[in-house]
N, C-alpha and C positions, 0 to 999 in steps of 0.2 A: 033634791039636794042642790044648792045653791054654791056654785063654783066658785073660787075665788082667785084673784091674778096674784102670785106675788109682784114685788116692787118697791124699788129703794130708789127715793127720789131726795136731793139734797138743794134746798134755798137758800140763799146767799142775803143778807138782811145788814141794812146800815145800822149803824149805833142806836143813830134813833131810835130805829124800826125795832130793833131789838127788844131796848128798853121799855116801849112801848107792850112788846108781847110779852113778856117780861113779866111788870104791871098788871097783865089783865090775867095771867097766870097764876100768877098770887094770889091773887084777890078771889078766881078760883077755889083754887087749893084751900086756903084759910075758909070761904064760905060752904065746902063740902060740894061745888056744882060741877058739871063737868064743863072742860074748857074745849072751845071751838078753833081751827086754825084751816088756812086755805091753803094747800101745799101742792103745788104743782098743776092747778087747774081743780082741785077736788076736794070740799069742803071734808076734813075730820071731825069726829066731835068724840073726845077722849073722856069719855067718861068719869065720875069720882073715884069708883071703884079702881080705880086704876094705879097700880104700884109702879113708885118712882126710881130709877137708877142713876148713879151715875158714872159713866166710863174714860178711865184713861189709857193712851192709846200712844207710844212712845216709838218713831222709827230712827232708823238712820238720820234722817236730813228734814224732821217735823214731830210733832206734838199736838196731840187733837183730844177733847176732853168733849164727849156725849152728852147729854141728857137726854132720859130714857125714858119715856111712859110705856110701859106693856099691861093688856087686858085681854079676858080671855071672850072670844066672839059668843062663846055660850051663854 
């Protein structure tokens, strides 16, 4: 059986860069392939099958709004 770590790791990304991940997102999504991303030292690769979300998250003194890919490892 194969262990797993959890971990919540968050990247900070210029406009650019954004737009650029963005872009290849899409272009994903629309062609049915799964989308690849480097996040914190450790390539993902988010499969097609994978349901998208999206989260809003409203405090005191901030406003944060998620995009969510979840899949199941089975």
């Amino acid at each position: 059986m194969r262990e797993t770590q959890e971990r919540d790791i968050e990247k900070i990304y210029s406009p650019k860069a954004t737009a650029g991940k963005l872009r290849r997102l899409a272009d994903a999504l629309e062609n049915g392939k799964p989308f690849r991303i480097q996040i914190g030292g450790e390539r993902v690769c988010v499969p097609a099958r994978a349901v998208f979300g999206i989260e809003h998250e409203r405090g005191e003194d901030y406003e944060e709004i998620e995009f969510q890919f979840r899949w199941d490892l089975k």
